[in-house]
Every structure is written in C-alpha cells, then in structure tokens.
PAFIFI-137803 format. One record per residue: residue in one letter; z, x, y of N, C-alpha, C in turn. Coordinates in steps of 0.02 Angstrom, whole numbers, plus 50000, padded with zeros to 5 digits. Example, Ala and Ser with C-alpha at 12.3 -4.5 7.8 and 13.67 -1.06 7.14 Angstrom:
! residues 2
A503905066049716503905061549775503905066049835
S503545064249888503575068449947503945064550002
END
This chain:
! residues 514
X549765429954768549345424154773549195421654702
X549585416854682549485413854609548975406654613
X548295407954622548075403654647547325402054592
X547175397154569546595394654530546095394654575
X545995395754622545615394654655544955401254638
X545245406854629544805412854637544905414454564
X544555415954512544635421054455544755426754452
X545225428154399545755433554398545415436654360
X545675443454358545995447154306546495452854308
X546905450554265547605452854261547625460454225
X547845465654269548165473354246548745476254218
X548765475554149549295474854125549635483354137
X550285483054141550375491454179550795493754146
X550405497954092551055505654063551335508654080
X551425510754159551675515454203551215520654217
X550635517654227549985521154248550065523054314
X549825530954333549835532154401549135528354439
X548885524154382548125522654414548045515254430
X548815512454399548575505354391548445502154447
X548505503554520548405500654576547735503054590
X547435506954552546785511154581546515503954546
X546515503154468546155499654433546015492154478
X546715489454502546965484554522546305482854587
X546275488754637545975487954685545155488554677
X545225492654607544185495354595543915485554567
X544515483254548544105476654524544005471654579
X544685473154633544485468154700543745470954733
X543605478454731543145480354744542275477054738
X542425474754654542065471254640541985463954651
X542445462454699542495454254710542765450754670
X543165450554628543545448654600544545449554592
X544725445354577545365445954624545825449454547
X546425452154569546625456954521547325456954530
X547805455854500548405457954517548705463254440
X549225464654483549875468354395550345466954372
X550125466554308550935460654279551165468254223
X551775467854224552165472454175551905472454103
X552135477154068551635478354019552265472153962
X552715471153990553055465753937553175457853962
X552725458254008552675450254016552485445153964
X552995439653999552735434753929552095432453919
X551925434353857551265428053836551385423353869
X551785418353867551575411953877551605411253982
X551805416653999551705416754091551145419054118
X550705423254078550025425354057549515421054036
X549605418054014549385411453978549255408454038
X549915404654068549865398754136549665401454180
X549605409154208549065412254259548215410554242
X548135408554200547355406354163546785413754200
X547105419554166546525423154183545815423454133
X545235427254196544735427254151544735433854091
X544985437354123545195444554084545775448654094
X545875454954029546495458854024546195464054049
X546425469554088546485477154086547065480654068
X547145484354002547985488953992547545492654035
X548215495854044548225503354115548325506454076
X548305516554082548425519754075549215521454089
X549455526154043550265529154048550375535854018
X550805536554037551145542954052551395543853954
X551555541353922551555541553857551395542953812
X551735545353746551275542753680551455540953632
X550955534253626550915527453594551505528053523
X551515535153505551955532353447552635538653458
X552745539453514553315540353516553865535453538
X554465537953502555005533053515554955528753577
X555095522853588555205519153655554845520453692
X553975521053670553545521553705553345514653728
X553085510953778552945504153798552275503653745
X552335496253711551835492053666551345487253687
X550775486153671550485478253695550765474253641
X551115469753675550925463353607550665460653579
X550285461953521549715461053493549645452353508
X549985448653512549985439853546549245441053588
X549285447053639548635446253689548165443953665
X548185447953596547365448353564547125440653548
X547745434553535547495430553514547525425453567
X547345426253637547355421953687546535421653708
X546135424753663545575424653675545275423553716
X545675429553772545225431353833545015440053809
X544475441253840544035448653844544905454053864
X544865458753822545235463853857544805469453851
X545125475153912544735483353894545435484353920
X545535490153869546045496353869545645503353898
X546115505453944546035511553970546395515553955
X546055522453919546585529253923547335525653839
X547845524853901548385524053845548155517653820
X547845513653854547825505553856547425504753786
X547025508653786546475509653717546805511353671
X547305515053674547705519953605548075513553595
X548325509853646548975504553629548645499453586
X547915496253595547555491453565547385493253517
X547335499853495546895501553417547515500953396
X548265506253421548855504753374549005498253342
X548995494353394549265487753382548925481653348
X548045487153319547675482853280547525486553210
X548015489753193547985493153135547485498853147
X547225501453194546975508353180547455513953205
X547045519853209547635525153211547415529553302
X548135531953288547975539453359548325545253321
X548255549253371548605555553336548415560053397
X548855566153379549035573153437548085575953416
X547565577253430546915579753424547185587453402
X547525589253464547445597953470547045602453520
X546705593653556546065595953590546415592653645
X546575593353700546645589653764546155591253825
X545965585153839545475584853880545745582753967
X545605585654009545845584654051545225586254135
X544895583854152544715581154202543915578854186
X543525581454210542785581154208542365583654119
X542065575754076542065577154013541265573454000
X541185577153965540345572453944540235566953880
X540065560253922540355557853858539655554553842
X539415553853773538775554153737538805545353702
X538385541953723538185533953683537965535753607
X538425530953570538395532253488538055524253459
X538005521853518537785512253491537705510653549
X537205504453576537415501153644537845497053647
X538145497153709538615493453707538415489453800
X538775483553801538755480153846538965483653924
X539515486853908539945491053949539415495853982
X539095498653929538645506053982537905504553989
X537815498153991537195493354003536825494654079
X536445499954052535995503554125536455509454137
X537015512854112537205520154124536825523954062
X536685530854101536275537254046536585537653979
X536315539253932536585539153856536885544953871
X537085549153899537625555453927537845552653995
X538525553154016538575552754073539235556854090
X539485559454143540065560954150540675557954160
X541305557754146541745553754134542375558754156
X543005556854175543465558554168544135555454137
X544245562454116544825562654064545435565254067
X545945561054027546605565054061547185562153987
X546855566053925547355564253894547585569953837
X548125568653766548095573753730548045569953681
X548215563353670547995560653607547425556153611
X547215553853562546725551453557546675545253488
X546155542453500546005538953428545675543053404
X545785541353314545515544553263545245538853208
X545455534553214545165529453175545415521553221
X544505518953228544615513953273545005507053209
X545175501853230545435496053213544915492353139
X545215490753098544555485953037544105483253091
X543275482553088543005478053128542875479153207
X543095486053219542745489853280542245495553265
X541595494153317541375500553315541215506553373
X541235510553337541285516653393540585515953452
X540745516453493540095516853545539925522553606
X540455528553616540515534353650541045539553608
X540595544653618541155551153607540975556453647
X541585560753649541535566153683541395573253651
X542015576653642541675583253601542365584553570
X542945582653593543405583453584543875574253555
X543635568853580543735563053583543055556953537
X543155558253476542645555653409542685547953446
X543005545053448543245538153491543095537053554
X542865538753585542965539953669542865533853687
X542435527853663542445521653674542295517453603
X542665510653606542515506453550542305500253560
X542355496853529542365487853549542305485553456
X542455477853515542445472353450542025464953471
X541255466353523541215461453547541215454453543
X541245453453464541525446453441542185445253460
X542445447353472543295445553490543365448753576
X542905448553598542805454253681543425456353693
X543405464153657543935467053637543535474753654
X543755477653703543385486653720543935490053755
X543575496253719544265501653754543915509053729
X544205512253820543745517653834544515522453864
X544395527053808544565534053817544885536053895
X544275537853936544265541454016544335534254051
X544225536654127544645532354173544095529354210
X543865521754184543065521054249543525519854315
X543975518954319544375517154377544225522454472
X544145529054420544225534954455543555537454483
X543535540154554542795541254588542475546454550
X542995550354492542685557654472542345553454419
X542315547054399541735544954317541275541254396
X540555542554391540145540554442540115535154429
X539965531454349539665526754337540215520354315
X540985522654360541325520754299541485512354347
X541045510654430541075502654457540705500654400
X539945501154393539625498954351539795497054298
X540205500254253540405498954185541145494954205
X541575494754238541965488654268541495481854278
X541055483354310540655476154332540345474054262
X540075476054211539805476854162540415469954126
X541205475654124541695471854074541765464454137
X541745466854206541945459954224541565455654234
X540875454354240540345449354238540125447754183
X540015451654133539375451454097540055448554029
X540725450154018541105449553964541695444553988
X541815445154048542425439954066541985434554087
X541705434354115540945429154160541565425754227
X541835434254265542255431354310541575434054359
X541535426554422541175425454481541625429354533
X541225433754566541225437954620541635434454692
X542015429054679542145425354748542635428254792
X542935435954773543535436954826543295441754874
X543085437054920542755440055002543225440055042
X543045440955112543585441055159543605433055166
X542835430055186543105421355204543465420755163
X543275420355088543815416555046544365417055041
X544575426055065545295427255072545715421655107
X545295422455201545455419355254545425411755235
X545095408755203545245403555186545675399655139
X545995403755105546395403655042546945403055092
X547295408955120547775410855143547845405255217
X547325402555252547585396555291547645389155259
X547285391055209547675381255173548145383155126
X548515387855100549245389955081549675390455148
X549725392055207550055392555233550085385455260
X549685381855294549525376155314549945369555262
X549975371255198550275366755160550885368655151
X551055374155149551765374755168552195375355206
X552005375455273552275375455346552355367555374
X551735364655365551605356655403551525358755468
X551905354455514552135354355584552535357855595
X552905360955564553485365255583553255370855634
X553825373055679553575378855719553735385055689
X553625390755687553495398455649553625401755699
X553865406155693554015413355716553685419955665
X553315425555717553205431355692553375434955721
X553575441955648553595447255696553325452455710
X553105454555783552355455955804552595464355792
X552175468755761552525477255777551755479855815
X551405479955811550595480555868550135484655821
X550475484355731550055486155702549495482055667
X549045484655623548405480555615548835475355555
X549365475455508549605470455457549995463955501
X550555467455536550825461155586550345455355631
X549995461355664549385458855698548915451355646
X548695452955589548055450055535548585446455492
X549215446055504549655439555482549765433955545
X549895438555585550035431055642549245429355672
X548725431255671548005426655687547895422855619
X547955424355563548055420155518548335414755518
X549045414555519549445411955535549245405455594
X549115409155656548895405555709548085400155704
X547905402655658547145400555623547335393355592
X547665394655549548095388255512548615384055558
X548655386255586549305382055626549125383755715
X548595381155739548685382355804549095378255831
X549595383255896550165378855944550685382055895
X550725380555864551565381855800551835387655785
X551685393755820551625401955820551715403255883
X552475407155891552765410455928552995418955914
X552505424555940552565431055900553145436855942
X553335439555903554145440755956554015450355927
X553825452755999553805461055994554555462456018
X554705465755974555375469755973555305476355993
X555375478756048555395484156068556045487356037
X556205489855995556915492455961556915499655969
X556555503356023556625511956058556655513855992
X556145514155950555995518955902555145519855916
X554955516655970554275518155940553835523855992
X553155524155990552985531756015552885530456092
X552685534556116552465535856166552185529456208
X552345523856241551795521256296551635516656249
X552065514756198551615511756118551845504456136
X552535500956198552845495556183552325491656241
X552085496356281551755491856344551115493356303
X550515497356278550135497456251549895490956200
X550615488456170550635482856120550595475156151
X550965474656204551105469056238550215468456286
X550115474556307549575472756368548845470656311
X548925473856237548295471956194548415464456169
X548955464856151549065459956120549015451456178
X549135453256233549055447456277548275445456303
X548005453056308547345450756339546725447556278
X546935449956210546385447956163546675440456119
X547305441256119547675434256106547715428856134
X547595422256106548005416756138548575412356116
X549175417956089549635416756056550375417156107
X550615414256082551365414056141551755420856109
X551775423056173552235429656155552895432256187
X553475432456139553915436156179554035444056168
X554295447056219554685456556215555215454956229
X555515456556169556185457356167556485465356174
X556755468556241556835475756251557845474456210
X557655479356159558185478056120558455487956106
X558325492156144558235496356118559075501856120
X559455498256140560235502856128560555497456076
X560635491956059560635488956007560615492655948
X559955493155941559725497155884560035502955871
X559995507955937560375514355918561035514555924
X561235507455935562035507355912562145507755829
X561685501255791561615502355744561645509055720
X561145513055721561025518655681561505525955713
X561935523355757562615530555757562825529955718
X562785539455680563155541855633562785539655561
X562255535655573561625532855490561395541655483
X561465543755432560965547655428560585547255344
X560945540755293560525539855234559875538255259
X559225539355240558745534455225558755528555224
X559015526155158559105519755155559485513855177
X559995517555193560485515155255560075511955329
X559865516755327559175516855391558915512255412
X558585510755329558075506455356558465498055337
X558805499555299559105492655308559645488055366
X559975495055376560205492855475559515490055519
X558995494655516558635490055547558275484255536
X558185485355479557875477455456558365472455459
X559035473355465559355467255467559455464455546
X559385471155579559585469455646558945467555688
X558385467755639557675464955661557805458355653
X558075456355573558105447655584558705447355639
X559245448055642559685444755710559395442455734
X558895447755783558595446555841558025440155839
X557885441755781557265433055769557685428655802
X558275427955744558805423855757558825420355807
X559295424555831559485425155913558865422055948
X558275426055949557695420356008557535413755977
X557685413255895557545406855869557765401155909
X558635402955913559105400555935558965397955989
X559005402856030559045402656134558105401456159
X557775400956118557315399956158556755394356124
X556765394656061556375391756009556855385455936
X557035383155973557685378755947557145374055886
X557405375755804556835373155775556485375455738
X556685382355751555995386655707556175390655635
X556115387855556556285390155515555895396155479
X555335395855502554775398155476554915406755516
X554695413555468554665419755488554175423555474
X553525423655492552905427955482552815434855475
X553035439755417553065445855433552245448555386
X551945455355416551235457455355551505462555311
X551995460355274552135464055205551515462855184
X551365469755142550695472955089551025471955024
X550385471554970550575473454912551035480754906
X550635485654921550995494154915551825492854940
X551885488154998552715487055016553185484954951
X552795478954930553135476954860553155480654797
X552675484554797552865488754730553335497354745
X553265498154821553865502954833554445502154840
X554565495954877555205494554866555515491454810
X555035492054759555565491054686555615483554655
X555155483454621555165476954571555435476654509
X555255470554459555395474754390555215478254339
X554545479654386554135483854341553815492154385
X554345491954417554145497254469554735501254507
X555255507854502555665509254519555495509854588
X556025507754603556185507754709556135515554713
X555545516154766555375525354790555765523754841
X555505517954900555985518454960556025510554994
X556365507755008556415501255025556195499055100
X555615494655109555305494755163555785489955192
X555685492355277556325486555305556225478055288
X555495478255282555285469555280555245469055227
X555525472055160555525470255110556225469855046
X556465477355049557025478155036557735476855078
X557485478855167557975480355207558225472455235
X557915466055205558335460355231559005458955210
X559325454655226560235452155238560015446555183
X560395446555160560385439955097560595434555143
X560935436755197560985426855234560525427255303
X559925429955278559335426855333559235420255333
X559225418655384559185410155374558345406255399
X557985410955400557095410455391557065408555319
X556615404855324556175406755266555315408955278
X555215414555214554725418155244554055418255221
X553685420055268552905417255250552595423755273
X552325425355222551935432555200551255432055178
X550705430855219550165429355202549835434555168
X549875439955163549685448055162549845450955090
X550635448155077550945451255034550595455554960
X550005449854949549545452554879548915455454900
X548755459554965548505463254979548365470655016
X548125475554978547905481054988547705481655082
X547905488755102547725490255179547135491555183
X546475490655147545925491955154545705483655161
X545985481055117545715471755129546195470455184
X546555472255207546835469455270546325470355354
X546205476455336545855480655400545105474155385
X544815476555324544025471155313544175463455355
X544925460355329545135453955351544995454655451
X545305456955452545535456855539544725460355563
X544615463255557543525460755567543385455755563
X543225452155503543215446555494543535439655541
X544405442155580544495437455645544305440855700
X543835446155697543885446255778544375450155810
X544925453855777545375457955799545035467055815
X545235467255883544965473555908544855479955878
X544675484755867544575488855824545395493755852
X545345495255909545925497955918546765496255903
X546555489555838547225486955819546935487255749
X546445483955728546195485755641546225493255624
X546055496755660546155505055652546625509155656
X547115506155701547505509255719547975512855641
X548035521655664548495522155578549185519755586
X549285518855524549745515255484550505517055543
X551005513955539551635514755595552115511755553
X552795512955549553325510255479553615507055547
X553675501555514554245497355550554875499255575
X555265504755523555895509155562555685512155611
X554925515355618554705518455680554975526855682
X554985529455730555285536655739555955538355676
X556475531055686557025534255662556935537355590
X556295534555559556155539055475555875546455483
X555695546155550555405553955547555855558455595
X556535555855617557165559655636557575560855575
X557625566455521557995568055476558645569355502
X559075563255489559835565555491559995558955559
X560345561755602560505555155671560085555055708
X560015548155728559335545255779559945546555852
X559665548555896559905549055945559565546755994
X559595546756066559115545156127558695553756134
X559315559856152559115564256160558455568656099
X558595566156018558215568355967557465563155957
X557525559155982557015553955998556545555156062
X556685556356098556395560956162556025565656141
X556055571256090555975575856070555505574456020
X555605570055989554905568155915554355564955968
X554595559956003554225557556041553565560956069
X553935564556104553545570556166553075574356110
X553225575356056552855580655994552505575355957
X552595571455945552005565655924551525565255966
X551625564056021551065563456091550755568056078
X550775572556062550365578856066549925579956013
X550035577855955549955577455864549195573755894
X549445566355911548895562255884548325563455980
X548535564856015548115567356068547765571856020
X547705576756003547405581455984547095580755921
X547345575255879546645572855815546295569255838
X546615563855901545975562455940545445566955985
X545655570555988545165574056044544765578355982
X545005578655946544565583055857544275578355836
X544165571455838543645568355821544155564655770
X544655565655734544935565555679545345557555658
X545525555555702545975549855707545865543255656
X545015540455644544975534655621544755537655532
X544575545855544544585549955441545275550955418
X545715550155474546215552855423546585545755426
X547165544855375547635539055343548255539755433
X548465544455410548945544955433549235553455486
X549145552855551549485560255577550095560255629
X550595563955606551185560855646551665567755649
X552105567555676552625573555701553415570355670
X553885574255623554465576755602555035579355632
X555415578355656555925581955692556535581355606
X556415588555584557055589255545557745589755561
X558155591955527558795589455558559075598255554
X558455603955536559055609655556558625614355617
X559005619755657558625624355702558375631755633
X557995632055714557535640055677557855645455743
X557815649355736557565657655776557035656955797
X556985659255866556425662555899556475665855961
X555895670855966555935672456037555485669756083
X555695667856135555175666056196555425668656263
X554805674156297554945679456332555095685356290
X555855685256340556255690456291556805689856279
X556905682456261557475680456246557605675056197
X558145677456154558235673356091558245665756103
X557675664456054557935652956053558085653555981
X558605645955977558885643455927558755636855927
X558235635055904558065627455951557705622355886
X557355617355897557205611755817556485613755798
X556365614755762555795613855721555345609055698
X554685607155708554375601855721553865601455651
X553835597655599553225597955547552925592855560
X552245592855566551575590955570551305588455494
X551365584255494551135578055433550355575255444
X550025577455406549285572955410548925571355335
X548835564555318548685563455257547875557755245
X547875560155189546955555055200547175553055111
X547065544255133547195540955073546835533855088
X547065530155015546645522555010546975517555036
X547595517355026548005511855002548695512455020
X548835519955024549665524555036550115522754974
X549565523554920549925523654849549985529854811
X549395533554844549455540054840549185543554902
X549055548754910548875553654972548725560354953
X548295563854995548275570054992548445573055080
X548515578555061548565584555125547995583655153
X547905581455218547135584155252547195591155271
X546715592655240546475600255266546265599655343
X546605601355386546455601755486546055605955489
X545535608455511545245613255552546025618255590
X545825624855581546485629055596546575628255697
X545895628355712545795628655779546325622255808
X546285614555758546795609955790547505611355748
X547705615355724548285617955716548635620255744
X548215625755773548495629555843548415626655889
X547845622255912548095619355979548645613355989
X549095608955925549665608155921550165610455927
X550005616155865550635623155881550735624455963
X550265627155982550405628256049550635625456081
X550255619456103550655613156159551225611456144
X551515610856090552005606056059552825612956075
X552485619056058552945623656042552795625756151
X552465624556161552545626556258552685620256283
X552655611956263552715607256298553235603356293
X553695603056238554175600056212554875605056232
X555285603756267555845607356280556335607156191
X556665611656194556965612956129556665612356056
X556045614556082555575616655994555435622955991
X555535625655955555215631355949554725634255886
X554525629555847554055632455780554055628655753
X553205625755731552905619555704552485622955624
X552845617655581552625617555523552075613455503
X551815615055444551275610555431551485608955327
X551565600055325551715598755249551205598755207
X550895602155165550455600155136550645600455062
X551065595255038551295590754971550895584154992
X550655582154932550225575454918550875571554886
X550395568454885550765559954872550525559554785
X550825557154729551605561054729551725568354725
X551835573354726552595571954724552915568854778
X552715570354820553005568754883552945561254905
X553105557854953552995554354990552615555555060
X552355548655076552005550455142552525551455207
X552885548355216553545548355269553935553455217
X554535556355284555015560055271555655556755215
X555625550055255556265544855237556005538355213
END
C-alpha cells in the first residue's frame, strides 16, 4: 500500500531476524510501516515521503568485508532516523564514529542506566531493563552526538543528535523482553517523527475500498474463496467496494480436511450475500500431483491449476471477468522471495502462478500482517468461526503428505488431523495456539499391536503459537492431550502405528513440512 494517505515509516532491513517484528510493533502503534532493503534508492525513499527511518538489526559486523552499509545520503533527507542494534553501529560508522569487537557480548536480558534525558525514554525509569543481542558495540559515538544510555558492558547503549533527529539504541525496543521498549517507539514515533496515529482498522477498510474501487470501475471480479479468515476479509472487502461485481469460486481441489468443503460452502452462504460457486475439482488436482513429490513442484502444480479453473468458470459461466481476488499477506510476500528476502518456500498465490494468467490481480491484503487481518474481518462483521479459524495453506493436505499425494495417503492424514484438532478443541486449546495439524511422512516404522508385527506410517503432530508465522515456537501440550491423540490416532486411523511430536521453532525450521 504506497499510499499518502496514512503516514509512514519506513524499516530499512539489514537482514534482521526482527525486522518484521519492528515493522509490526510500529503498526501496533497506529502508524503504518513497511520494509524497504537496506540498498534502496534515495531518491525511491524520497518519493515514498516518509515521516521516519528505522535501520533494523543484522546478523553482521559493520566492518567486516561485504557487510551491508546505510548510505549516509539518508542522513541528509532530513527525516528523524533511529538505528537499532546493527542499525546504530551502521549510523555511527557511517558518521565518522567508531565500533569495535568490546570482548564483552551481551546477549539477552541487560540493565541499561540514563546518562542525559533524552526524548526517547521520556517517562521510562532512569534504569530499565532492555534486551540485548550483540558482540560489538560503539565505542565512540559520531562528532556532535551525545551519549544518553549505557549498560555495563555497552558505554554507548544509546545516543542521539536531536538537532538532526538522529537516535540509536544498542538493545531491541522492538522485543516483548525490553518492557518499555512500545513506549520508547511511540516516544521516536510521535514526539520526533510527529507521525499521527491514523492506521486503524476503518482506515484500513477504507483505504483498501477506494483503491480497489478505482481500480476495478464496473468491471466484474472473481475470487478465490479457500473458507479461511484472509480469502474470506478480501472478498467482503472486495464486495464492500464493489457490490453486485463479485463472484467467489470455492475450489474444492480434495486436499482439504475433514467435512471442511461443505463446512465452507454452508458458512459461507448463510452469513454472505455474495454469489457463490463450488467447483468439485478434486481428481484433477490429483492428476496433477502423480508422481510430484518436490515441494515446490507442489505447490506450483497447484497454483497453476487453481488459476485454470478461475479460467475455465471465467469463461463458461462469467463471460467478462478480468479481475482475480486472492488474500495474499505480507509474510506470503516476503517468503516467497523478493529482492530483499531469499525464497524459504513459494506460496501457491504468490510464487506458484503461470506467467500466462490472464487475470489481473487484486490483493487487497497483500501489505498486511495476520493479526490486522483477523482485527479487519471484526471490524466487517465476519463470524468468529472464520476470523479464528487457524491458519490452512492453500496446497492444503498435499504439504503435509511428504513425498506422493495419493487418494489412499490422504485418507490417512485426513482421518489423523480429525483427531489432532478434535482434541485441542476439546483441551480448550484451539483459538491459544497459531497453528495444530497432523504429518503423514513419507517412511514406515515397526510396531507391535496384539501380538503381531506392524509395519505401517507414522504420524507427527505439529502445534505452534506465533504472531504473524514469521517466526514460531513449539507449544508446549499438556502430556494428558498428547496421549489422548497418541491414542486415538494410533487405535483410530487404519495403517498408523506411532505418533510423533515436532518441537523445532520457527527458524530453524519452518511451520509446514513443505
């Protein structure tokens, strides 16, 4: 959303594992935020007319070889910047002061002590706790900065130059472990950028129907409906701006769970007044995917054979319709690989399209976070049992079948999913955790049942609690709903015999298998 309408401020990104944290702690604050590469041009920076800079933190240091630079140009666009972490080391470098290896590395929970007031910690304790996560540090701030926090290990821990609204802090306010560190964000973004608080949900919802509205006209639109809460909070959008001109097309493509294709159609008709087709497409698909067993292969057979099918009803039923409504997220666009972001895995509605789609596409969603999506769809009136609902990948089952999607291996995840999320529902668990779902890997185990040898599939149990699905952790289950999965799943599912449990976070890992 490149839009004057709302005041920015722009996150400039070192290859920070945080920069989407930062990105989202400032929407937090009502203010709108996006991430531009840490070598974007001045002058494209410039024509975004933000009110302020944030460098991100990185994985680096500042004066090793082919380490990423700010261009000192920022400094003279005389907008407010704060450097975080590396972002601070990059601004003192690049203003003639120094960093260097300490000897001291500081790394999580650090006490950091007020040496001057400063605007930034305006109403936080002259001690407060902070977190930290670095090994170098400044040692001498820039001509014409002065020091305003240190730590015990970090003489620098914060600086500024508020004649030039120029600050940069050591630790991470980004992160829930610094308590005070919204405050001192709101601090740099009100009190130093003088950016106005306007990014609400109305304003979202209203932004996003007179952009779509001016670029559609009269034309008729097609979406495509999957019965989750993003597809869902693009096409009432959508339909918001353009009533009559929205036709939403559920693709039943036999990847999805349990009871999930009539569940979708019977919600989606009784709380909607949107024209809807089901398209039962589901040996199609697994024609497609005989003998797929890449990932990425995967998901791009289906995403292409998702547009056909637009196509195709465009064609035969909707003669006319150029327009394609899908709720790509921000997190979609920066996983599937930009140019400032290596491809982890290519989402079907993002990476997995055909270069001769003949839509053109309208992504109302695209520059937002799954926490402002869920707030949005409150905001229309969309049922809680579709705003809540956890997260569902558009490939559906076939990412959590390692190796060939079959009818018979799909049966089998199926039946063991049913059981997964029955039982975090019945634990209370369903709307705390991100994400809980069932694995069918692609090799057998040993076992006995009775008294007689099985050789049969193995089932892992995935459950994760996150913000955004930029990162994740392991939910810790209660053991009692462990075993009562284990059990059912390993007595109810024909050809399972022994259920695992993943507990790798996000990264290293990913949240899906594929």
């Amino acid at each position: 959303m490149d839009s004057p309408s709302f005041d920015t401020v722009l996150v400039i990104d070192f290859g920070a594992q945080y920069a989407q944290l930062i990105a989202r702690r400032v929407r937090e604050c009502k203010v709108y935020s996006e991430i531009v590469p840490h070598d974007a041009p001045v002058a494209e920076i410039r024509r975004r007319r933000p009110k302020g800079l944030i460098l991100s933190g990185g994985p680096a240091s500042v004066y090793a070889p082919g380490a990423p630079a700010v261009n000192p140009e920022l400094f003279e666009l005389g907008l407010p910047v704060l450097g975080i972490c590396y972002g601070q080391q990059a601004m003192a470098q690049a203003l003639g002061g120094e960093v260097a290896r300490t000897g001291a590395r500081e790394y999580g929970k650090t006490t950091l002590r007020a040496t001057a007031p400063s605007v930034l910690f305006r109403g936080t304790p002259a001690e407060q706790t902070v977190w930290m996560s670095h090994s170098d540090a400044v040692v001498r701030p820039p001509e014409g900065f002065r020091v305003t926090g240190e730590s015990d290990s970090c003489p620098a821990a914060a600086f500024e130059s508020p004649e030039r609204g120029l600050y940069g802090v050591q630790f991470h306010p980004e992160v829930a472990h610094t308590p005070h560190g919204i405050e001192i964000l709101k601090s740099f973004l009100y009190e130093v950028c003088d950016a106005r608080p306007t990014w609400t949900r109305v304003s979202i919802i209203e932004e996003a129907v007179r952009e779509v509205r001016a670029r559609v006209g009269g034309e008729r639109i097609i979406c495509g409906l999957s019965g989750g809460v993003d597809s869902a909070v693009a096409a009432v959008l959508v339909h918001k701006a353009t009533p009559g001109q929205l036709t939403c097309v559920f693709v039943d493509h036999g990847l999805l769970r349990a009871g999930e294709a009539e569940q979708v159609e019977e919600t989606f008709r009784r709380n909607f007044k949107i024209n809807l087709i089901h398209v039962k497409a589901r040996d199609r698909f697994l024609a497609k995917l005989a003998g797929v067993t890449d990932p990425e292969r995967k998901r791009r057979a289906i995403g292409e054979e998702f547009i056909r099918v637009f196509e195709e009803v465009a064609k035969t039923e909707l003669a006319g319709v150029g327009f394609l409504v899908q709720g790509t997220l921000y997190p979609d666009i920066i996983e599937s690989g930009t140019r400032d972001a290596a491809r982890i895995k290519s989402h079907h509605n993002v990476g997995g399209l055909p270069e001769d789609m003949r839509f053109e596409l309208i992504e109302p969603l695209r520059n937002l976070f799954k926490d402002e999506v869920r707030a949005i769809g409150e905001e229309l009136g969309i049922p809680d049992e579709i705003v809540w609902r956890q997260p569902f990948p558009g490939p559906g089952l076939a990412i959590r079948i390692i190796g060939d999607v079959t009818a018979e291996r799909l049966e089998i995840l199926r039946r063991a999913d049913e059981i997964v999320l029955e039982e975090i529902r019945r634990a209370g668990l369903y709307r705390e955790l991100w994400q809980s779902f069932a694995i069918l890997p692609s090799v057998r185990t040993v076992g006995v049942m009775g008294d007689d040898r099985t050789y049969a599939h193995p089932i892992v149990l995935r459950a994760v609690n996150s913000e955004d699905a930029m990162t994740a952790d392991w939910a810790r289950l209660p053991y009692e709903v462990l075993e009562r999965i284990a059990s059912r799943v390993v007595g109810e599912v024909p050809g399972v015999n022994r259920v695992a449990y993943d507990v790798t976070s996000k990264p290293p890992g990913t949240i899906e298998w594929e």
